[in-house]
C-alpha positions as semicolon CSV with decimal commas, in nm:
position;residue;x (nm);y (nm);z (nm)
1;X;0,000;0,000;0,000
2;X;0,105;0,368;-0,074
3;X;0,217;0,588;0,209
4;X;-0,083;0,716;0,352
5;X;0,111;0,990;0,529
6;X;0,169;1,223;0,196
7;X;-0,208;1,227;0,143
8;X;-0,266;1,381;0,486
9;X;-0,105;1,743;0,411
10;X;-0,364;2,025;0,620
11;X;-0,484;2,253;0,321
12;X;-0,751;2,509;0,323
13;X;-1,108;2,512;0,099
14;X;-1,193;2,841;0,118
15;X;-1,519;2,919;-0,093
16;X;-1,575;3,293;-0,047
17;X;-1,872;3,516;-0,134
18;X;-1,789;3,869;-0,220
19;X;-1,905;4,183;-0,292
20;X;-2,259;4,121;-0,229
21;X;-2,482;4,333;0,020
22;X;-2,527;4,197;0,409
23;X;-2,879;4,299;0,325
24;X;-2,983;4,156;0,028
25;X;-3,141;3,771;0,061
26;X;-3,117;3,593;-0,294
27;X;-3,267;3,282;-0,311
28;X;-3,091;3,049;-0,484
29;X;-2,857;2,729;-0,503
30;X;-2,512;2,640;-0,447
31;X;-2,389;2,355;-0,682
32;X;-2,045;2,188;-0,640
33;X;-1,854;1,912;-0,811
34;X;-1,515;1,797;-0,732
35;X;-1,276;1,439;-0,748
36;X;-1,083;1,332;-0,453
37;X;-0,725;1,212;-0,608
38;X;-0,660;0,898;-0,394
39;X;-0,503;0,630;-0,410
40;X;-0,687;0,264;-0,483
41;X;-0,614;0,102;-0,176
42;X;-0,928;-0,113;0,000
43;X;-0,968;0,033;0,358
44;X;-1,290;0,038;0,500
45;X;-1,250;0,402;0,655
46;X;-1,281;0,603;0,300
47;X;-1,426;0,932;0,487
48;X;-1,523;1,251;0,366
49;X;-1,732;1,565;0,480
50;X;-1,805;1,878;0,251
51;X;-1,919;2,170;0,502
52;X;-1,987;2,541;0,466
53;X;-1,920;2,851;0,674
54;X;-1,966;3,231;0,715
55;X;-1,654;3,406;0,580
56;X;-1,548;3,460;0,926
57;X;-1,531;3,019;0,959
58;X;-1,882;3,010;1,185
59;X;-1,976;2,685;1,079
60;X;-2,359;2,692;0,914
61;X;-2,444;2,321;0,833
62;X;-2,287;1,992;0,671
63;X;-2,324;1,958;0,300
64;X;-2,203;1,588;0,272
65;X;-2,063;1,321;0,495
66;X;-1,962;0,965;0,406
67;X;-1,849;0,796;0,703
68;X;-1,917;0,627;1,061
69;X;-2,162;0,802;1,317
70;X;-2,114;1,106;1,479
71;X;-1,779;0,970;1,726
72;X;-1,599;1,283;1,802
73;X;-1,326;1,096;1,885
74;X;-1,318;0,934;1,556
75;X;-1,370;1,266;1,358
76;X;-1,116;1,458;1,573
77;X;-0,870;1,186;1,474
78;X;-0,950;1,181;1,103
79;X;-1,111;1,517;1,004
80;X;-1,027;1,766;1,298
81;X;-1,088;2,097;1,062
82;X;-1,474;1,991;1,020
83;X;-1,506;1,848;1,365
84;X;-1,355;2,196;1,524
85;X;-1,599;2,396;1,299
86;X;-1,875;2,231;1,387
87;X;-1,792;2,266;1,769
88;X;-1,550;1,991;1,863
89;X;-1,714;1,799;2,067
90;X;-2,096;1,564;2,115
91;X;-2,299;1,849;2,111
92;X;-2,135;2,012;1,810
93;X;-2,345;2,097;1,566
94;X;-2,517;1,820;1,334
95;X;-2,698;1,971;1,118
96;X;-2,676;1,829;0,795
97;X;-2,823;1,926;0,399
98;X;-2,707;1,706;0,194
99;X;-2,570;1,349;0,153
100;X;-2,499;1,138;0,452
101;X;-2,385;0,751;0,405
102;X;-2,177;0,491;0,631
103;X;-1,813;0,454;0,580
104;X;-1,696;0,349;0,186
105;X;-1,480;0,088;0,090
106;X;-1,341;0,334;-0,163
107;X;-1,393;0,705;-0,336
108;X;-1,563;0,567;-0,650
109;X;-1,944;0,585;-0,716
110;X;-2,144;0,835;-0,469
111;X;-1,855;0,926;-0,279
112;X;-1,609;1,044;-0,570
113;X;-1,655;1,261;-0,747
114;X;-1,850;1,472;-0,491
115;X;-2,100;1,666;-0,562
116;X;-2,370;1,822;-0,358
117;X;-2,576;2,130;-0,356
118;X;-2,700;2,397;-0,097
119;X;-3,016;2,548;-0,051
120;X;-2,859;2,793;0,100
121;X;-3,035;2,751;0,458
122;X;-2,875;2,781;0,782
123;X;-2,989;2,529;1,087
124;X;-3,305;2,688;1,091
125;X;-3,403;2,690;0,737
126;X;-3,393;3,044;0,689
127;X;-3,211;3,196;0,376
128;X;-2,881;3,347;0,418
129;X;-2,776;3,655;0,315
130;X;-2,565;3,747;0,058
131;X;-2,209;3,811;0,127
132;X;-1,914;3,626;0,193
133;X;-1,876;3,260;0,243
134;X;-1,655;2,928;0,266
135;X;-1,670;2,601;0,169
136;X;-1,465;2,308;0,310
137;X;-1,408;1,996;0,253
138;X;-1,168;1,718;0,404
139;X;-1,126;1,319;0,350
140;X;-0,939;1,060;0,586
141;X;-0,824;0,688;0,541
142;X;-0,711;0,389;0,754
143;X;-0,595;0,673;0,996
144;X;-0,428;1,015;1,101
145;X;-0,531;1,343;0,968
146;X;-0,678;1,351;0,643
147;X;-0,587;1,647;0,359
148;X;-0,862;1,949;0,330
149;X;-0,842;2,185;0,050
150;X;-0,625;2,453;0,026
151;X;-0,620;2,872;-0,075
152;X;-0,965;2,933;-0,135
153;X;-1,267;2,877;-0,403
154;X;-1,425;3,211;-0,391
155;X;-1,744;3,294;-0,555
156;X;-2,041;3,463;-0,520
157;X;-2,337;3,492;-0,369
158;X;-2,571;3,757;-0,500
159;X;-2,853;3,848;-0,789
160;X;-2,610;3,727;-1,059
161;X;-2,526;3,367;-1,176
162;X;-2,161;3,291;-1,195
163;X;-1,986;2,931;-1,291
164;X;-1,672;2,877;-1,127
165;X;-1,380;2,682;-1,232
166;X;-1,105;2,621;-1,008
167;X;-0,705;2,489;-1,032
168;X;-0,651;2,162;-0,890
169;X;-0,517;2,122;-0,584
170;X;-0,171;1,925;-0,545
171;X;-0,238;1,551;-0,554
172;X;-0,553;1,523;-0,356
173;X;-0,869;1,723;-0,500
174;X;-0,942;1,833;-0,865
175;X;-1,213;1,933;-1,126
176;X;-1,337;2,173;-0,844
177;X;-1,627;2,367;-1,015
178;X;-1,888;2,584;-0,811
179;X;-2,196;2,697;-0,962
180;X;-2,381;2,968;-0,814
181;X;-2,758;2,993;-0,962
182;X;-2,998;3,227;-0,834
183;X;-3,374;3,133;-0,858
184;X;-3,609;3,339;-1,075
185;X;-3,879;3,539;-0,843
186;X;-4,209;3,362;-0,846
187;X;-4,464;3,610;-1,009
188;X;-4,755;3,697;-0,823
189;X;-5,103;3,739;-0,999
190;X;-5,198;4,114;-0,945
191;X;-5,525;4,186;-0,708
192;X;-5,695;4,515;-0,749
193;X;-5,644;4,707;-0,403
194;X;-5,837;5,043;-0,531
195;X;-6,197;5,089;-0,459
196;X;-6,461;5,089;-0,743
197;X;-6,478;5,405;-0,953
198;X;-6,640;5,709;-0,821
199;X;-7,038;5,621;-0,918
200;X;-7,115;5,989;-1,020
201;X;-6,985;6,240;-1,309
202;X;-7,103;6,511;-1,465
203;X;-7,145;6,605;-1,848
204;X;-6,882;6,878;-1,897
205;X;-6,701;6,824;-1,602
206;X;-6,375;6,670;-1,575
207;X;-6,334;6,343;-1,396
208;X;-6,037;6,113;-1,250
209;X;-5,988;5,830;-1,086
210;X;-5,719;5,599;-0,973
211;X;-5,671;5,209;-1,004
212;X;-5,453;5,025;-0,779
213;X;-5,291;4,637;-0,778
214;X;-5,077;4,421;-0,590
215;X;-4,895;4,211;-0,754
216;X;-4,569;4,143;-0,953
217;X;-4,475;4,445;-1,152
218;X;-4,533;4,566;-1,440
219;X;-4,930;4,559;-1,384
220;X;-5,118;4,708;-1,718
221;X;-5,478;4,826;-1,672
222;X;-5,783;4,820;-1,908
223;X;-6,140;4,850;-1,895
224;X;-6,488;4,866;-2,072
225;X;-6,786;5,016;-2,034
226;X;-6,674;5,378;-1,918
227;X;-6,900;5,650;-2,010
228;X;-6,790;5,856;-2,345
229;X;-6,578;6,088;-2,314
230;X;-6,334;5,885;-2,031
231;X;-6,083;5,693;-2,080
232;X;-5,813;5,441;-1,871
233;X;-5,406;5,425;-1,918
234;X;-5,196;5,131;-1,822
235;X;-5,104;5,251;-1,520
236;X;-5,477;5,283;-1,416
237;X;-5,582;5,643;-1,395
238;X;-5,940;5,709;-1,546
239;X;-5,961;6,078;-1,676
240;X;-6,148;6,263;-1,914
241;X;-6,481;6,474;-1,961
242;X;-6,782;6,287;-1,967
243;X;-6,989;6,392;-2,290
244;X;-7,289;6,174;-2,229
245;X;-7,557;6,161;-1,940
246;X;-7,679;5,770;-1,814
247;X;-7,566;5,474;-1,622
248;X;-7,257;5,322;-1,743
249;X;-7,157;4,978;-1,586
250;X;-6,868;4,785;-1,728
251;X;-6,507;4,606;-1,543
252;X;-6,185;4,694;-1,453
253;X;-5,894;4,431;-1,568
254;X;-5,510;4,421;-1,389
255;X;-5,296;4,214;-1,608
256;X;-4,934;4,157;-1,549
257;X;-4,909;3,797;-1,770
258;X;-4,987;3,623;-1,448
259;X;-5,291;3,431;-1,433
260;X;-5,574;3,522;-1,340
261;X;-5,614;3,866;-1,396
262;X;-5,774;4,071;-1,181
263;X;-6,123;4,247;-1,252
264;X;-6,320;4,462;-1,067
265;X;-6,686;4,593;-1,183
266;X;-6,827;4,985;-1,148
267;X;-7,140;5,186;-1,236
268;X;-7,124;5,547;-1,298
269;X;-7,427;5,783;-1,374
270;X;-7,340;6,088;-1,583
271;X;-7,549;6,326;-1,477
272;X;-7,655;6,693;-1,684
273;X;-7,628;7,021;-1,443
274;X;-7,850;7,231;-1,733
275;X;-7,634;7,543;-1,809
276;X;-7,816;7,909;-1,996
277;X;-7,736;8,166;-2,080
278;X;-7,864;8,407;-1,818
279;X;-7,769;8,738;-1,948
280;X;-7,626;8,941;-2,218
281;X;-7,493;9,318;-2,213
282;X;-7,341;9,542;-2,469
283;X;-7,039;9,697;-2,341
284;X;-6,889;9,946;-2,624
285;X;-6,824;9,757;-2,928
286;X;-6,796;9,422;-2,692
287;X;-7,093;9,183;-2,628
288;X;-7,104;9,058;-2,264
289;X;-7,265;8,700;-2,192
290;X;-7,275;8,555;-1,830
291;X;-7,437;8,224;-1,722
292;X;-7,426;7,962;-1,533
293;X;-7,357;7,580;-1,548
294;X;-7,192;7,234;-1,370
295;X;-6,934;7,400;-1,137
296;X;-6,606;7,340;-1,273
297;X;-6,755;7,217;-1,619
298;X;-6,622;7,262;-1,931
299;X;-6,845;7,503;-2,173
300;X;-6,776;7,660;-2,527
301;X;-6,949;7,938;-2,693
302;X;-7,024;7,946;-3,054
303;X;-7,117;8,138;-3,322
304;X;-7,280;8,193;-3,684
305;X;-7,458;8,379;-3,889
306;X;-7,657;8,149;-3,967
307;X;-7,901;7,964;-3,733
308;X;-8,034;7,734;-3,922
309;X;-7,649;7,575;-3,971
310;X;-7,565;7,235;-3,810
311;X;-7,383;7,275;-3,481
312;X;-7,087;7,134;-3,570
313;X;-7,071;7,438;-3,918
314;X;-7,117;7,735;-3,587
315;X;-6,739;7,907;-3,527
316;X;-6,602;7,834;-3,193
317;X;-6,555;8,192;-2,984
318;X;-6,403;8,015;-2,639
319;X;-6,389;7,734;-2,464
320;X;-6,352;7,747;-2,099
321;X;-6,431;7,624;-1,734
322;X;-6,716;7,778;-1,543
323;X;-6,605;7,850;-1,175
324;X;-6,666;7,676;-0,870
325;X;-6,992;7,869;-0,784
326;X;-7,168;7,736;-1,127
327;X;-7,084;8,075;-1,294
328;X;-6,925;8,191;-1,657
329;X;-6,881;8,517;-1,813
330;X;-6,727;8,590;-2,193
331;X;-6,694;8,887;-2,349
332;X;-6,672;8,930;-2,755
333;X;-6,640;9,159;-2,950
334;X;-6,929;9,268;-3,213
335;X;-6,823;9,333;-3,593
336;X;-7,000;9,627;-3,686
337;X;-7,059;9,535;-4,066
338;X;-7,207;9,208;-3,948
339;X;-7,602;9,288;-3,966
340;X;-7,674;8,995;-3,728
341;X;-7,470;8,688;-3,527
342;X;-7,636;8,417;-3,336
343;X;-7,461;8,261;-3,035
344;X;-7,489;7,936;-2,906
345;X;-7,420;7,732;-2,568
346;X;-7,236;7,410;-2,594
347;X;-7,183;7,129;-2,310
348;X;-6,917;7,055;-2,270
C-alpha cells in the first residue's frame, strides 16, 4: 500500500462570497462538483465531509458526509478541521443538507466525485444573506489526519449567476467547479387594491380616478364600459370629460401575464347640471354673456350667422371652465358690418 502519510497534508477550501450586500437575501442554489485524487487502496474508513461557513469560519451546516456516526473521537482523529468547525465535541453541531452515508470501501461511485448542492439555509431553514462565504471539505483513510483543500474557491453569492472553475489542488482534489444559480422570483397574480370608480360624473365636467394592484410588476390596466368621453391608461388612472348623461356599468382588468387577472366591476351615472345663458350686455363695441352651469364644467361658446347651420358648421368663440360657484362670463367683441350673429351654448 502507498504511504498514507503524503495524502494527509492540512490545506484550506476556502469558498468565499464577495461583494454582495449583508442585506440583500437571494434565493438560490449552491452547486459543487469535485474528485478526490486517492489512491486505490481497499480500507474500510474512506471518509469525507463537505461543510460550509460564514466568511469569518462560523460553521452553518454539513453539505455531505460519508463515514461512521457522529464519534468525536473518531472525527477529531480523522477530520479535525470539520469536527472543530462544527464545535468539537458531542454536542457540536449536526446539522446536515445534503448526503450522509456509512463509511466506503473506496472514493468511486457516490462518494467520488463529490458533488452536492445547498439550498442555501442555515440550521433553521432560513435563507442566508448574501455576502461572503466558505466552503470546506476534508477526507481521511485507515488513519491520522486527512488532507482538506487549500487557498480558497471564492465565488459569489448575489442576484447574478456565476460558474466557477477552479485549479486543482496538489495531488488530492481536482475538477473543483462551483456553480452559483440564483432562482427566478415567483410572479404573483396582481389583485386590485383600489376601490370601485367614483359612481357619479357630470357632463362637462372633468373626472379622474385611480386604479390600484398588488402584484408582480409591471401591472397594465384596461377597462370597458366607461361613459364617453373617459378613458383608462396602463397605469390605471381614469380621466377625461364625460360627454354623455346615463348609467354606465362595465369592469376593470389588472394584467401583469400572471394568471388570473384581476377584474373589478363599477357603475357610474353621468349626470346633466343644465347650463343658460342668463344674461347678455353690450359693453362698447364688446358683447357681454354671463351664465351659469356644472361647477367646474367645461363650456364653449359658438357662433354663426346662420341659425339654421348644423352645430358642428357654428365658429367656436371660447372654450372654458365655469367657476366653482356654477358661474361663466365671456366677453366678444361685435363686428359692426355684421347685420346679425347668433350665439350658441355648448356642453361641454
Amino acid at each position: 500500500m502507498k504511504d498514507i502519510a503524503q495524502f494527509f497534508r492540512a490545506g484550506v477550501a476556502g469558498v468565499v462570497l464577495t461583494g454582495a450586500s449583508a442585506l440583500a437575501q437571494t434565493d438560490g442554489a449552491a452547486s459543487f462538483r469535485g474528485t478526490i485524487r486517492d489512491y486505490n487502496g481497499t480500507s474500510t474508513r474512506h471518509w469525507t465531509v463537505v461543510w460550509v461557513t460564514y466568511e469569518n469560519g462560523t460553521f452553518i451546516k454539513s453539505l455531505r458526509k460519508q463515514g461512521p456516526g457522529w464519534t468525536v473521537t473518531h472525527w477529531d482523529s480523522h477530520c479535525r478541521v470539520w469536527n472543530t468547525a462544527r464545535g468539537g465535541s458531542a454536542s457540536g453541531s449536526q446539522a446536515l443538507d445534503g448526503y450522509s452515508s456509512a463509511t466506503a470501501p473506496d472514493y468511486a461511485g457516490t462518494n467520488n466525485p463529490i458533488v452536492w448542492t445547498w439550498n442555501c439555509r442555515d440550521t433553521n431553514n432560513v435563507l442566508v444573506p448574501d455576502g461572503n462565504y466558505k466552503l470546506w471539505i476534508q477526507y481521511a483513510e485507515d488513519s491520522g489526519q486527512g488532507p482538506y483543500t487549500t487557498n480558497g474557491l471564492t465565488w459569489t453569492k448575489g442576484p447574478v449567476a456565476k460558474t466557477n472553475d477552479f485549479a486543482d489542488i496538489g495531488s488530492n482534489f481536482a475538477g473543483l467547479r462551483l456553480v452559483w444559480t440564483p432562482s427566478t422570483p415567483a410572479t404573483v397574480a396582481p389583485t386590485i387594491t383600489s376601490i370601485a370608480p367614483t359612481a357619479a360624473g357630470t357632463v362637462g365636467v372633468a373626472y379622474q380616478h385611480t386604479c390600484a394592484a398588488s402584484g408582480t410588476a409591471p401591472i397594465t390596466f384596461s377597462a370597458v364600459g366607461l361613459p364617453p368621453g373617459l378613458d383608462i391608461n396602463a397605469t390605471g388612472l381614469i380621466s377625461g370629460t364625460p360627454t354623455t348623461t346615463g348609467t354606465f356599468s362595465g369592469t376593470i382588468t389588472a394584467a401583469n401575464g400572471t394568471p388570473p387577472n384581476a377584474s373589478q366591476p363599477f357603475s357610474i351615472t353621468i349626470s346633466l347640471v343644465p347650463a343658460s345663458i342668463v344674461s347678455v350686455q353690450l359693453s362698447g363695441t364688446s358683447l357681454v354673456m354671463s351664465g351659469t352651469g356644472a361647477a367646474n364644467g367645461t363650456y364653449a361658446i359658438l357662433s354663426s350667422t346662420d341659425a339654421s347651420l348644423a352645430t358642428a358648421q357654428w365658429t367656436p368663440l371660447t372654450t372654458n371652465v365655469i367657476d366653482n360657484t356654477g358661474s361663466f362670463s365671456v366677453t366678444t367683441g361685435i363686428e359692426v358690418s355684421v347685420p346679425r350673429r347668433f350665439y350658441r351654448l355648448r356642453i361641454p
